[in-house]
Structure formats: C-alpha cells, structure tokens
N, C-alpha and C positions, 0 to 999 in steps of 0.2 A: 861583515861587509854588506852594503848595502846593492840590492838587487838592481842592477844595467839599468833596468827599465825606467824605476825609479830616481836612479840617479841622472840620466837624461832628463828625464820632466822637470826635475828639480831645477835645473839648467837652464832649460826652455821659462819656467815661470819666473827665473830670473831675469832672462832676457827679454821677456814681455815686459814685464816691472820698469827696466832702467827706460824702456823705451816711453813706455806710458806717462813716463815721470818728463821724459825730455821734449814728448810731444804737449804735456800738458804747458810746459814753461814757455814754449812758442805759443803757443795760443795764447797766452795770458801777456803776451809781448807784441802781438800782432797787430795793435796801435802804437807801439815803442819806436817814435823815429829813428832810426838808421838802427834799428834789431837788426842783426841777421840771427839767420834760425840755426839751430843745431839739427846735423843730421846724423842717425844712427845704424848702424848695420852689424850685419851677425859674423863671426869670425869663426870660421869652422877649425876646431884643435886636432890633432891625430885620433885620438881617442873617441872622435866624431860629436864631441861636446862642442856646444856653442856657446860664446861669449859676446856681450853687445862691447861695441865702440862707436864712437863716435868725432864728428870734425862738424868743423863750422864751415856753412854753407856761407862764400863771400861773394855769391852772386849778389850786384847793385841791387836797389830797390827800387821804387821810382819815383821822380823828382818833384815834389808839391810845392808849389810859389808862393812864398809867404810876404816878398816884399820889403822884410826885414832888412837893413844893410848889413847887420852883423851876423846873418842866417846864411850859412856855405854850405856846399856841396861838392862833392866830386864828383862828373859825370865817365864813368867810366875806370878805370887801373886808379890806385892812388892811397897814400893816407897822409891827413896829417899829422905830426909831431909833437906833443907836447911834452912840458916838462913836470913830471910830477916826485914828489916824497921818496919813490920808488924807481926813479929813470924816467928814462925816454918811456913814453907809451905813443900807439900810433891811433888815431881815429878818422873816419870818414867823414867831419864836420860837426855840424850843428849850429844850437842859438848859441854866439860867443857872446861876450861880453869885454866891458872897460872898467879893469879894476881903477883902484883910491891911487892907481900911479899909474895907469894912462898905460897901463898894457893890456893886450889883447890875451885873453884867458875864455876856457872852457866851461861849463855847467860846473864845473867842481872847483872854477878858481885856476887850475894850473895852466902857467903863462904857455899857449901858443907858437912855440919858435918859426923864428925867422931863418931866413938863409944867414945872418949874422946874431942870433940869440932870439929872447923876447921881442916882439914889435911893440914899440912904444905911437902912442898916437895923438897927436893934441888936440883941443879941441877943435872940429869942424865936421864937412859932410865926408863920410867916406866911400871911397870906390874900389872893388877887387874886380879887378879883370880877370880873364880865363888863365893866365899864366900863376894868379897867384901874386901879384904885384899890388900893394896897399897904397893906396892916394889918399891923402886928407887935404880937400881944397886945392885938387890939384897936384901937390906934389908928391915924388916918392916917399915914404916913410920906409918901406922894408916890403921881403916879399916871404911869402909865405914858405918854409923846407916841406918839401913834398916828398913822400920816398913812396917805391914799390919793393915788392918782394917776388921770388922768382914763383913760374907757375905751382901751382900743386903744395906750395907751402902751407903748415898748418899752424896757424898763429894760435898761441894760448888766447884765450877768452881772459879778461882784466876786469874791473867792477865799471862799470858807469859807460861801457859802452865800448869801451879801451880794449888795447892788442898788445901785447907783451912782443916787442919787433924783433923778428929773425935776425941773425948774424950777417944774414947773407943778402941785408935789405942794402936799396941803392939809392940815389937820387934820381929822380925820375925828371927824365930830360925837358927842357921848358915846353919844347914845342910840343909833346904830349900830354902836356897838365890842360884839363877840363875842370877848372873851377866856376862855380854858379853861384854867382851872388843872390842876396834875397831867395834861395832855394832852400829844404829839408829833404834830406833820404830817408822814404819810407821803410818801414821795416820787408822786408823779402818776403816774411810769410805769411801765406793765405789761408784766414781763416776756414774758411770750406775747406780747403786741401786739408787743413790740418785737423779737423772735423769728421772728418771723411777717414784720415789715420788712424783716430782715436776710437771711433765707432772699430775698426778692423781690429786696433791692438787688443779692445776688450774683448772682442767676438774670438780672438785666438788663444788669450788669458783663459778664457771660460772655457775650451775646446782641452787648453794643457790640464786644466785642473781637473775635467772630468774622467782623462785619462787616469791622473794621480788616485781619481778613484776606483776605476776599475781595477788598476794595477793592485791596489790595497785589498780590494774585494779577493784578489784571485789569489794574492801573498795567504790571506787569512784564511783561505780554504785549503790552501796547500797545509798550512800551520796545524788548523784545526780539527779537518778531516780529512784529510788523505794522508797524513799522520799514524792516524789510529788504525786505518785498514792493515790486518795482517798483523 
C-alpha cells in the first residue's frame, strides 16, 4: 500500500499536469478568433484527494472590425447553427464563405442554416442586419437560426471552433439577436493572465515535487535505518 503522503502528491502533481497542459493550449489559442479558453479547477473527493476538471469559459471576446461582408459576429447570448457530417454544431461566427452552389458555409465548408435550411445567395452585395436577416441587393434571401442554451450549460468542445448543442438549446428570440456584420470575436484569453497562470502552475508543480522528495527521503530512512535499531 502505498503511504497517504505519497499518494496525495501523486494526485496534486496530476492535477498540476492536466492544468499546465490546459493553460498551455489557451495561450497558444490566444490569437485564435472566437477561442474561448478552457477553465480548470480542483474537485475535492472524500478521501481528501483532488482531481482537475474542467469547462469552457463562454464569456464573449471582443469585437474586431474587419469590414469583411461575410465576417459575423454575435454581440452578446447566441450561436450559430451549422450543418456538419456529424449534426447540428453551434458556433459564434466567423469569416463565412460562398460555396460552388451559392450557399453560405463556414471555414470547413459546412452549410450555415437558415431559419428554413442552408441560405442560398446569388450573386450580388450582401447585407446582414442585427436580427440575422441576409439581403442580397436588397432583397430577403433567408435569415440566419440563432439558438441559445440555458445559463450554466456546458457545451462539449467540437474541432474547428464548434459546440456539440445541448438538448435543451432554443431559438433565441428576434428581438434579442446581436449580430455584427464585417465583425470577428476575439479569443477571451489573455495572454498575460494566462502567463501569469502558467508561471503559478509551474511554481506549485516544483513546490509538489519537492515534497514527493522529502516524503521519499523520510520513507527511506524509516526502511533503511530505523529498521535496524533493536
């Protein structure tokens, strides 16, 4: 059986580890428009062991003007919808694009939906209003499905940006949608801040480990001499 001491440290230098590893991944994301960061905390067990977890931080970013027509954003609650290989996925924007059939698609190609499917769009100038409503020259084409999800939800993490959407997501009312044309959402996390973590999490990694030595020091003197007395 291995000695309490020990096996708490063991514990702790795990929990430094996954943290180091999750602070490192936001910092290396913290030009990543619309990142949001991962944030991780300690879960105390009965046994007074601790375990890291973690949730993603969906606090907004903030809003950079690009100008772009096909560059959105949501200021504020919101995701859009797209249709991917894999389902529905939900995301906060980005640079869309006009695929080889005149629909509106994401960095990865997957079409966009509408409050009635894909938005198809033919050629001309386009304009998205705040509600989410697509003009081409003027006229309606389709408007953008916007959903929320209820507070406190904690949406899986997806690849390319993406959110695996809750069961319990909704459409989120017109008069609430905040969309920004010609906008990008910056990534949430600040490099300093997250600079300033990663300096703490090694500075507590090197504090657990020196323990795991002392503890070792004092196991091997119990083993090797206080053994033999008597």
């Amino acid at each position: 059986m291995k000695p309490e001491g020990l096996r708490t440290a063991a514990h702790a230098l795990r929990y430094w580890e996954d943290r180091q590893r999750v602070v490192a991944h936001n910092l290396a994301n913290a030009d990543t428009k619309g990142f949001k960061a991962e944030r991780v905390f300690a879960r105390l067990f009965q046994d007074s062991l601790i375990e890291a977890e973690s949730a993603t931080d969906m606090r907004p970013g903030a809003l950079a003007q690009t100008g772009a027509p096909l560059d959105v954003a949501l200021e504020g609650e919101g995701f859009f919808v797209v249709d991917t290989p894999d389902g529905d996925r939900l995301i906060r924007g980005g640079a869309l694009q006009i695929d080889a059939s005149g629909r509106i698609v994401d960095a990865s190609g997957n079409p966009v939906l509408g409050e009635g499917g894909p938005i198809v769009v033919p050629p001309g100038r386009i304009e998205i209003d705040a509600r989410g409503t697509v003009r081409v020259e003027g006229q309606q084409v389709g408007r953008f499905r916007i959903e929320t999800v209820p507070p406190g939800t904690r949406l899986l993490r997806d690849a390319a940006g993406r959110y695996v959407p809750d069961a319990l997501r909704t459409p989120l009312a017109a008069s609430d949608r905040r969309v920004r044309q010609g906008y990008l959402e910056e990534s949430n996390v600040s490099a300093i801040e997250s600079m300033v973590e990663m300096i703490q999490v090694q500075r507590s990694f090197a504090a657990v480990q020196n323990s795991v030595r002392v503890l070792d020091g004092v196991m091997d003197r119990i083993a090797n001499q206080i053994g033999r007395i008597g």
